[in-house]
Z-matrix of the N, CA and C atoms (Angstrom, degrees):
N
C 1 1.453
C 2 1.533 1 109.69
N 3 1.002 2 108.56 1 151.30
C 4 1.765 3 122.19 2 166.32
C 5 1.697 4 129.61 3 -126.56
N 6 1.078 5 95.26 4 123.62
C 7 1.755 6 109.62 5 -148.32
C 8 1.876 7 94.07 6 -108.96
N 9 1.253 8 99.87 7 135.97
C 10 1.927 9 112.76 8 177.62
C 11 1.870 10 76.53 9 -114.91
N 12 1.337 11 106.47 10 122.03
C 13 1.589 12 113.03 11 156.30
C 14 1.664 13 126.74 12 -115.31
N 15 1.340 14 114.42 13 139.71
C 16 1.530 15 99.25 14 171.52
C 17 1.358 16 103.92 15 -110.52
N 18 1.373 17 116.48 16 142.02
C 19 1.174 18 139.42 17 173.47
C 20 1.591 19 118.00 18 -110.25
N 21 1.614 20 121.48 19 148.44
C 22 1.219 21 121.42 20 159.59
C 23 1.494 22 127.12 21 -118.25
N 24 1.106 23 115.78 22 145.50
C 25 1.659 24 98.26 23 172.04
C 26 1.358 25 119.00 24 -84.61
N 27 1.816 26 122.98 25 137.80
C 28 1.145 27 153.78 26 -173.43
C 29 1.589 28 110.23 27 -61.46
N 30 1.640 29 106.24 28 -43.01
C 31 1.411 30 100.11 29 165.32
C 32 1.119 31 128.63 30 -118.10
N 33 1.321 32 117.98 31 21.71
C 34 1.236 33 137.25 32 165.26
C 35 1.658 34 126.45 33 -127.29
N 36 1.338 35 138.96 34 60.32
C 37 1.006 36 127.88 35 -128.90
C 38 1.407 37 109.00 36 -80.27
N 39 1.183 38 117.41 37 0.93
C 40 1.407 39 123.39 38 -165.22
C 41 1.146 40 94.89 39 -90.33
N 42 1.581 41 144.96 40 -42.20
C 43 0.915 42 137.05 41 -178.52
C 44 1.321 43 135.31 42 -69.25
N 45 1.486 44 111.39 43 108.25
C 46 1.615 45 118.54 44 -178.39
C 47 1.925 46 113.80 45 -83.06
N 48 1.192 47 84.88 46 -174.09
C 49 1.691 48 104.17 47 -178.00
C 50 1.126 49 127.79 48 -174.24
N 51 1.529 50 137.63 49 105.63
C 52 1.759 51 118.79 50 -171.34
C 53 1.400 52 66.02 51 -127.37
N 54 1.905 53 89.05 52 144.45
C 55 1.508 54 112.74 53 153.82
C 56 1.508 55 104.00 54 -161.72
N 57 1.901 56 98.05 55 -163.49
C 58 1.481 57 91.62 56 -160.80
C 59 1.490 58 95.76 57 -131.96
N 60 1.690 59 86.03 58 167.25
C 61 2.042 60 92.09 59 -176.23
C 62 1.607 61 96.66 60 -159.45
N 63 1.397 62 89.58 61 170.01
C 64 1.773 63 93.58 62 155.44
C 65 1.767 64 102.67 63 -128.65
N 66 1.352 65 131.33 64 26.39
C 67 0.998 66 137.31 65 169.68
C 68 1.621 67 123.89 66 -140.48
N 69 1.082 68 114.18 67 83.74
C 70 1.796 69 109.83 68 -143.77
C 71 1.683 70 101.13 69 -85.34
N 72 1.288 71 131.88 70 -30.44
C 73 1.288 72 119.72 71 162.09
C 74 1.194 73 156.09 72 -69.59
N 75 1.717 74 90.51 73 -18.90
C 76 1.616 75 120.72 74 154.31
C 77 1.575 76 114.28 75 -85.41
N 78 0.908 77 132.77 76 -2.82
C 79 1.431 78 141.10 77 165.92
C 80 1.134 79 122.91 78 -91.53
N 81 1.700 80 122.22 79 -21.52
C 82 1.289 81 134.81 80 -173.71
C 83 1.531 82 99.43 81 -100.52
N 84 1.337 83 118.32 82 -39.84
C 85 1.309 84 124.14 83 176.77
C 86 1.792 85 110.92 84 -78.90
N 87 1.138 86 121.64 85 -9.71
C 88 1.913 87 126.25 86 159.46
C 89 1.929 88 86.20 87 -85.19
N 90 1.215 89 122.11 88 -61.23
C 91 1.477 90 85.25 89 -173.79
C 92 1.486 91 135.42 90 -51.38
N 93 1.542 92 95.65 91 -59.32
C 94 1.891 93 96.11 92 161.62
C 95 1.570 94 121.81 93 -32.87
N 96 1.152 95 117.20 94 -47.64
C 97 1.791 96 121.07 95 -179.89
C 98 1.591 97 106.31 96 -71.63
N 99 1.423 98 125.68 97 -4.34
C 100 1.290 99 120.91 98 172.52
C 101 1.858 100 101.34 99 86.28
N 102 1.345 101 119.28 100 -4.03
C 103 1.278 102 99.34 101 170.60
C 104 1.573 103 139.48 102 -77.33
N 105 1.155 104 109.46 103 49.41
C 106 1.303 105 143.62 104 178.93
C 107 1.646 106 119.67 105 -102.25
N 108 1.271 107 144.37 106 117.46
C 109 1.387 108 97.29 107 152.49
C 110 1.659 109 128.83 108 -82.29
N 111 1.078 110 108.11 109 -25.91
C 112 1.457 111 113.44 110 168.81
C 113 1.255 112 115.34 111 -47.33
N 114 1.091 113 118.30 112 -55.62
C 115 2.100 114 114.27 113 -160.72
C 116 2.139 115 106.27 114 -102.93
N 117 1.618 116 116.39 115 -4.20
C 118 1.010 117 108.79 116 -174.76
C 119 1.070 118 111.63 117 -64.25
N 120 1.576 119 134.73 118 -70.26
C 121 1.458 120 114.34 119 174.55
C 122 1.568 121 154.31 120 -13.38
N 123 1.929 122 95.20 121 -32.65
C 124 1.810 123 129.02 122 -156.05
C 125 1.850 124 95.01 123 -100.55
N 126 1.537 125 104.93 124 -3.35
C 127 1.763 126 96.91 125 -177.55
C 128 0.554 127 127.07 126 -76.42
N 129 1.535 128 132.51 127 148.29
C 130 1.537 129 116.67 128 44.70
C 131 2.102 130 83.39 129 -106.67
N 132 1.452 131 94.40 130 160.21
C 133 1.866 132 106.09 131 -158.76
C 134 1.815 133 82.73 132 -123.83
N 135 1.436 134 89.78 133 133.41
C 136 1.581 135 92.58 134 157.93
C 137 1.458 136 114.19 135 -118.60
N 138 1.213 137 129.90 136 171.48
C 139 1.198 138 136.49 137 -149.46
C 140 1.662 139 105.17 138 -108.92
N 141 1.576 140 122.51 139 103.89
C 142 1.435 141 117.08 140 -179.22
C 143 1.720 142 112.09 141 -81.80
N 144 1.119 143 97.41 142 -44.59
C 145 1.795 144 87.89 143 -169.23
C 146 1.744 145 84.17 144 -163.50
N 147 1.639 146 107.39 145 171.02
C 148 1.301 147 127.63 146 -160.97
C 149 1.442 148 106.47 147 -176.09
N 150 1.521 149 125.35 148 144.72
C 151 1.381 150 130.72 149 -177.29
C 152 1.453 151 113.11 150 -161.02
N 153 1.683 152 104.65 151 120.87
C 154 1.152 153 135.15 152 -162.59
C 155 1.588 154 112.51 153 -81.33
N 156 0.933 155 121.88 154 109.81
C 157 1.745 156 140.06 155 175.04
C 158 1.804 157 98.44 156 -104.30
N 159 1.227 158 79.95 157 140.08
C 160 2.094 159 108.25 158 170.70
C 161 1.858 160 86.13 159 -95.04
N 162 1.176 161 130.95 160 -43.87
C 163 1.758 162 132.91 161 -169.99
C 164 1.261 163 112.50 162 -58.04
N 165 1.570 164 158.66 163 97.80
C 166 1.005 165 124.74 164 137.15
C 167 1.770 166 146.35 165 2.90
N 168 1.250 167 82.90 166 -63.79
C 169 1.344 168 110.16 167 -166.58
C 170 2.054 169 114.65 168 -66.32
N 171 1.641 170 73.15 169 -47.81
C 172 1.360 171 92.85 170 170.98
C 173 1.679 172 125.47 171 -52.35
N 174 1.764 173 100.81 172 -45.47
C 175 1.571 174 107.53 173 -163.83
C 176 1.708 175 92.41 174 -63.95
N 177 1.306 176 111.73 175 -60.91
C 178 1.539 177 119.41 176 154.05
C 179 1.580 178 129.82 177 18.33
N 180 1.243 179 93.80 178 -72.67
C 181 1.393 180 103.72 179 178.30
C 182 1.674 181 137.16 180 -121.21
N 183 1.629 182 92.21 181 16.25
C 184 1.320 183 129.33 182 166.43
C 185 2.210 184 96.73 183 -81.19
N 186 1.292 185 102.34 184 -44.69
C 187 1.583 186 119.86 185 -177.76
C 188 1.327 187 97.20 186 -64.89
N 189 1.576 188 122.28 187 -64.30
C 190 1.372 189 121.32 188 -152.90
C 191 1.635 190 81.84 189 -66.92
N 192 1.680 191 120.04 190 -65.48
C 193 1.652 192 86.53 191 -162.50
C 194 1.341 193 128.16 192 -87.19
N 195 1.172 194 115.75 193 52.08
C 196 1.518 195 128.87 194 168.54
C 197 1.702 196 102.10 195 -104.61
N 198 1.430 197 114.33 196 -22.00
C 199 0.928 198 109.39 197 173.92
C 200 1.783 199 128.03 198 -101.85
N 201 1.486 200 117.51 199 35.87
C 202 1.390 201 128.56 200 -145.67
C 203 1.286 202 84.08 201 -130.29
N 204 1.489 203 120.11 202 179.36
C 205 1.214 204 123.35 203 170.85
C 206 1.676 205 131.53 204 -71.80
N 207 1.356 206 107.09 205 -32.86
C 208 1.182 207 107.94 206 -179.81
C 209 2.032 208 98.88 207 -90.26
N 210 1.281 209 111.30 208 -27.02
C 211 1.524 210 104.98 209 -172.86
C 212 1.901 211 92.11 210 -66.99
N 213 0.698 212 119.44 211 -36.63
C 214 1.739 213 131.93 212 -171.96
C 215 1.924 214 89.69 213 -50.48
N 216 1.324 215 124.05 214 -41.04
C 217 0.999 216 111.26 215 -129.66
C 218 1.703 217 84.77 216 -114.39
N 219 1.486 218 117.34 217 -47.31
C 220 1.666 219 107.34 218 144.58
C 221 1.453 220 129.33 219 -12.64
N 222 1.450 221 102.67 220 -54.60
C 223 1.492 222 118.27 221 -165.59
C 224 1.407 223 96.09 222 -76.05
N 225 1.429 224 130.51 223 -65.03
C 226 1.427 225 115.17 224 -163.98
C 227 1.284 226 105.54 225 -69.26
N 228 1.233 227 127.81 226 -11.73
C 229 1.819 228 112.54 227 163.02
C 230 1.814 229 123.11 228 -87.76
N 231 0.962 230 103.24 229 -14.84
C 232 1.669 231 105.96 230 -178.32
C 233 1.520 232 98.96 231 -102.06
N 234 1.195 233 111.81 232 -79.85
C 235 1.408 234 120.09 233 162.86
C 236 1.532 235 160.23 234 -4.39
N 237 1.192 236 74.35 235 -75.46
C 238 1.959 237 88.68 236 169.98
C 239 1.145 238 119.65 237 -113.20
């Protein structure tokens, strides 16, 4: 499976994050450890929501437009 997750930071709450994996607990646990450069600073991240694709391609561009203007804007209404 391939998973697009959004995350927030715990001590930063403002700070978001969607990305992608095919291993979502080992990915959440490299963010917590700071092995990120993007999200290390914003830790420790808890996990808001996540959605499982069989598609490659699909999780892909479910990610890219979560990260667009109108996917941005999906997200803060379903989402967060």
């Amino acid at each position: 499976m391939f998973y697009v997750y959004l995350i927030r930071s715990k001590a930063h709450p403002g700070q978001r994050y969607v990305g992608f994996t095919t291993n979502l607990k080992a990915r959440i646990a490299t963010h917590n450890a700071g092995g990120s450069v993007h999200t290390a600073k914003f830790k420790p991240w808890t996990l808001v929501a996540y959605h499982a694709f069989a598609d490659k391609r699909k999780a892909q561009e479910f990610e890219h437009y979560l990260k667009t203007g109108s996917g941005k804007a999906f997200a803060n209404k379903r989402f967060w």
